[in-house]
KESE-656966 format. One line per 8 residues: their letters; for each residue x, y, z of C-alpha. Coordinates in pm, 1 decimal. Each point is the difference from the previous one (the first is absolute). Example, Ala and Ser with C-alpha at 12.3 -4.5 7.8 and 13.67 -1.06 7.14 Angstrom:
BEGIN
as> 1230.0/-450.0/780.0 ~ 137.0/344.0/-66.0
***
This chain:
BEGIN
xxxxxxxx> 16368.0/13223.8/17079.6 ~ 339.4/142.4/72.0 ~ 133.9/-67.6/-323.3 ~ -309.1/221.8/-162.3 ~ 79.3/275.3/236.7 ~ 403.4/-35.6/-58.2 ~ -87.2/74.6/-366.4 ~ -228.5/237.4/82.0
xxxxxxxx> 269.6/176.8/188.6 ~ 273.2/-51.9/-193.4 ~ -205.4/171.6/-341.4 ~ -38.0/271.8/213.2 ~ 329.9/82.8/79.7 ~ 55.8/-27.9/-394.9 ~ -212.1/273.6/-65.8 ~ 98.1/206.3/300.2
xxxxxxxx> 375.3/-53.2/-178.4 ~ -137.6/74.4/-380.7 ~ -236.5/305.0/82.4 ~ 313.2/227.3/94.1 ~ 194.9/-82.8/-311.6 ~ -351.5/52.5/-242.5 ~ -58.3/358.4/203.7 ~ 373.1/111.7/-66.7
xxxxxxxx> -72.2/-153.7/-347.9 ~ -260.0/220.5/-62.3 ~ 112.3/309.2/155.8 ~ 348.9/-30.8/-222.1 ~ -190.4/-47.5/-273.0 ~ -207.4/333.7/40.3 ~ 289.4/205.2/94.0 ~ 171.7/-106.7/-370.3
xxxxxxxx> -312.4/87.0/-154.2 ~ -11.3/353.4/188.1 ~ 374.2/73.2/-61.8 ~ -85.5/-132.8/-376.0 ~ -317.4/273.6/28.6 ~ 249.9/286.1/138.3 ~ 271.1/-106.4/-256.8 ~ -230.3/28.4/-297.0
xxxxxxxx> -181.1/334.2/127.1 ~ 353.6/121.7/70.0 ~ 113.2/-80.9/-374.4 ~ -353.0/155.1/-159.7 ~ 74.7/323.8/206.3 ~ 384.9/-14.8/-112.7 ~ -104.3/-74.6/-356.4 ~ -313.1/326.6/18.9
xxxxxxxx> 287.4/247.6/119.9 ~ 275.9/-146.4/-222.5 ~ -289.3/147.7/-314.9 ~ -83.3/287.9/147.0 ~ 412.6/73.8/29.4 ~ 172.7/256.9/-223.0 ~ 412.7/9.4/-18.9 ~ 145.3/372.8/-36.2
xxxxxxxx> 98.7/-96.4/-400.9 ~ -403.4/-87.1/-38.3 ~ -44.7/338.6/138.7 ~ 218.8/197.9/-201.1 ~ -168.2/-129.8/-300.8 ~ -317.9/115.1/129.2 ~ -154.5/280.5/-195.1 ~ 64.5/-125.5/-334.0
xxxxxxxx> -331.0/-107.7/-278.3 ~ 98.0/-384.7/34.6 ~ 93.2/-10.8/357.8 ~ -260.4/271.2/159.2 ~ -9.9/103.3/384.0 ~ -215.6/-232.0/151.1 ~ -336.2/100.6/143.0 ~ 97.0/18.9/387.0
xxxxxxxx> 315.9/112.1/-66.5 ~ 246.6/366.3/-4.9 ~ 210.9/109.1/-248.2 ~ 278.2/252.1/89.3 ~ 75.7/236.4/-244.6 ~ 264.5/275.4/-66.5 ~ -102.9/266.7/-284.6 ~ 28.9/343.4/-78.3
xxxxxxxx> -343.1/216.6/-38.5 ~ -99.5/363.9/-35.9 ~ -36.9/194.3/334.5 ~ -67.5/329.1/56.9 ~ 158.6/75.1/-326.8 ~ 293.9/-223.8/5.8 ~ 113.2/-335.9/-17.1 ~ 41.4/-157.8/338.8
xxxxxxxx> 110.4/-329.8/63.8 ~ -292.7/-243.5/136.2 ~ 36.5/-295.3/235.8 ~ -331.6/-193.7/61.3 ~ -166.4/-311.8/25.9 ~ -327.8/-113.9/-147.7 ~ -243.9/-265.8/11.5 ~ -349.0/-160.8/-127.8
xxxxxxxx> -172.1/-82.1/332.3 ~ -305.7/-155.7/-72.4 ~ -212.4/-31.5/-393.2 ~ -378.3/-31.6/-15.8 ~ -137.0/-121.3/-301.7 ~ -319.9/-58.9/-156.4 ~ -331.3/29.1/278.7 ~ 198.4/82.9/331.0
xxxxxxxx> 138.4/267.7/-224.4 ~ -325.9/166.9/-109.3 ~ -100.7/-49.6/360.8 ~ 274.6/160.5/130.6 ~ -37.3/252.2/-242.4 ~ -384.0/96.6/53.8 ~ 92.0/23.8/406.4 ~ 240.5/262.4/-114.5
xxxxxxxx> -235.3/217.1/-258.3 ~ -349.0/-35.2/-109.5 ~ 76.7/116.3/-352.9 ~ 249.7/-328.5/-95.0 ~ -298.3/-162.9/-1.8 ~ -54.4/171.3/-365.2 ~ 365.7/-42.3/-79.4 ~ -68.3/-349.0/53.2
xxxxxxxx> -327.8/-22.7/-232.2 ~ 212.4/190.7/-277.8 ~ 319.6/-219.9/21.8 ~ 30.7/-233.7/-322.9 ~ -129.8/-348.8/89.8 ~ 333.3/-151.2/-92.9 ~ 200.4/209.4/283.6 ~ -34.7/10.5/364.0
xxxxxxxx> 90.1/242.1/253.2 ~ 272.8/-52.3/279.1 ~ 108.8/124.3/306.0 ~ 341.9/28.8/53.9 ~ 153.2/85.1/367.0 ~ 333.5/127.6/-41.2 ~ 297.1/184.1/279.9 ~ 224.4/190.1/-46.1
xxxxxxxx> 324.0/82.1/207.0 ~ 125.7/299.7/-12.5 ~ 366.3/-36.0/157.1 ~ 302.5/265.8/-152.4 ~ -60.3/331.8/-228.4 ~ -92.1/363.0/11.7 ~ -43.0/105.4/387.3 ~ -156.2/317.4/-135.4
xxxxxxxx> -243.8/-62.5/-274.3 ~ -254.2/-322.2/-60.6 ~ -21.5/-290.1/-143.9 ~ -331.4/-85.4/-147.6 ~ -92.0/-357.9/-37.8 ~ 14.8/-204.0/-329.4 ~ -291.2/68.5/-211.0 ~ -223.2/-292.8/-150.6
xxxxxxxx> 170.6/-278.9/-137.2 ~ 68.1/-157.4/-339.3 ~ -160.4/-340.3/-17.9 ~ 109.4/-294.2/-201.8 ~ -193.0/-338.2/-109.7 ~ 124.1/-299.8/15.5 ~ 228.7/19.2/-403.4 ~ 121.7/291.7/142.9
xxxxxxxx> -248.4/255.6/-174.8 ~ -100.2/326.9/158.3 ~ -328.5/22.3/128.3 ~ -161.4/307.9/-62.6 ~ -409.7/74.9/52.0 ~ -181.7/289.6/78.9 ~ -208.2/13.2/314.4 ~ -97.0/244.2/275.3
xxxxxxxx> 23.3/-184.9/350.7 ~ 191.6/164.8/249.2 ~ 28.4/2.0/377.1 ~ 9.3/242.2/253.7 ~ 276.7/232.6/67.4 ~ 63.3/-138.8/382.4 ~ 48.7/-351.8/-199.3 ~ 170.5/97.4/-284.7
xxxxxxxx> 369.7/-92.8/-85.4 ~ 101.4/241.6/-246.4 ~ 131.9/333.1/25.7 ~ 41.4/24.1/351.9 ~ 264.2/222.3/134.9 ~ 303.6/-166.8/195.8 ~ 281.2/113.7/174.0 ~ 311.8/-281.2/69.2
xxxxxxxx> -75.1/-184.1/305.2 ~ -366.5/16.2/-54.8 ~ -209.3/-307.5/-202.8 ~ -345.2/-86.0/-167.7 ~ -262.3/-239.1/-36.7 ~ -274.9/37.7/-266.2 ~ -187.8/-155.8/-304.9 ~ -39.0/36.4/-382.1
xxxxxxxx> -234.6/-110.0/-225.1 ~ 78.4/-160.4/-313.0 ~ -189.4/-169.6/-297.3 ~ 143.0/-320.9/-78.3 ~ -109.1/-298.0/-259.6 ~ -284.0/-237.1/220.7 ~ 138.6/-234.1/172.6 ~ 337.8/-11.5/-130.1
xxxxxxxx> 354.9/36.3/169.3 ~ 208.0/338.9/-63.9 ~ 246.8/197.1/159.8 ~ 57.9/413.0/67.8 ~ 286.7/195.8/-60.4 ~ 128.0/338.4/168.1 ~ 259.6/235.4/-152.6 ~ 252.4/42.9/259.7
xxxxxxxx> 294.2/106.9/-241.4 ~ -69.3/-319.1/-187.7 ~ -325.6/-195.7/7.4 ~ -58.2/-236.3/324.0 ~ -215.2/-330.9/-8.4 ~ -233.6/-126.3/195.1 ~ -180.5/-301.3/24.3 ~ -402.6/-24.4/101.4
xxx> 3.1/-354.7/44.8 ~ 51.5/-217.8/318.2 ~ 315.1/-147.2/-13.3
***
């Protein structure tokens, strides 16, 4: 009878001995798999800014038909334009904001004006109409006389062709981008509509003393 409860006791005290070095076992095993987990979420979130990341030459290049603005993003630029009856020299910055396409578009478009809704029915069935949110910043020129806004843009498909269809959506003058009056110091946010080629990528251009591109798509 002792001898039973000597083993009894003595396996006991083995587990008692074992139990601390499984728990510590365990627990150093889940803290390697959580630093593992904070590691890799670290490195995803690294590798997501590292794409989104644009160097100063990158920049510089920006504004050009193969390497456009990209949606999201401003381009500075310097130009001369006609001001109050002279040529003035222009420092601004400008930017696509935001593109609807396709049914938010037309959406977007009927909250602003009843009529599109007949500029929509008329548009050729290969074309669709876009919204395009654009700002400008209006930052060194004429103190005295305005500015006005870029007017509608040139739009390019995809081989580089312009893009040019007849249609008669607009939007409202409080939403508008074009042809609004600036001062330096002052900016704007508004939209255009365009006509572009269903479903298919393409890109805008603005004449500021030489034409500036910009992309639509996401980068």
């Amino acid at each position: 009878m002792k001898k039973v409860l000597l083993s009894a006791a003595f396996a006991l005290s083995l587990v008692g001995a074992l139990a601390p070095t499984v728990l510590v076992t365990a627990e150093s095993s889940s803290s390697s798999s959580s630093a593992s987990s904070e590691a890799a979420s670290s490195s995803s979130e690294a590798s997501s800014s590292k794409k989104k990341s644009h160097s100063e030459a990158d920049k510089a290049n920006w504004g050009k038909r193969s390497t456009p603005v990209p949606l999201g993003q401003e381009k500075e630029v310097q130009y001369k334009d006609y001001i109050g009856g002279k040529k003035v020299d222009v420092k601004a910055k400008l930017s696509v904001l935001e593109v609807l396409k396709g049914k938010e578009a037309e959406a977007k478009l009927l909250e602003f004006e009843s009529y599109n809704k007949e500029a929509i029915k008329k548009l050729d069935s290969n074309y669709e109409l876009n919204l395009i949110k654009l700002k400008f910043v209006y930052e060194k020129g004429d103190e005295d006389e305005p500015l006005k806004t870029p007017y509608r843009p040139k739009v390019f498909d995809a081989k580089g062709k312009e893009v040019k269809v007849d249609f008669y959506a607009d939007v409202p003058n409080e939403k508008k981008f074009s042809d609004i009056e600036l001062y330096p110091g002052s900016d704007h946010e508004g939209y255009v509509v365009v006509a572009v080629p269903k479903g298919g990528d393409y890109s805008i251009s603005y004449d500021l003393g030489k034409p500036v591109f910009f992309s639509t798509t996401k980068e």
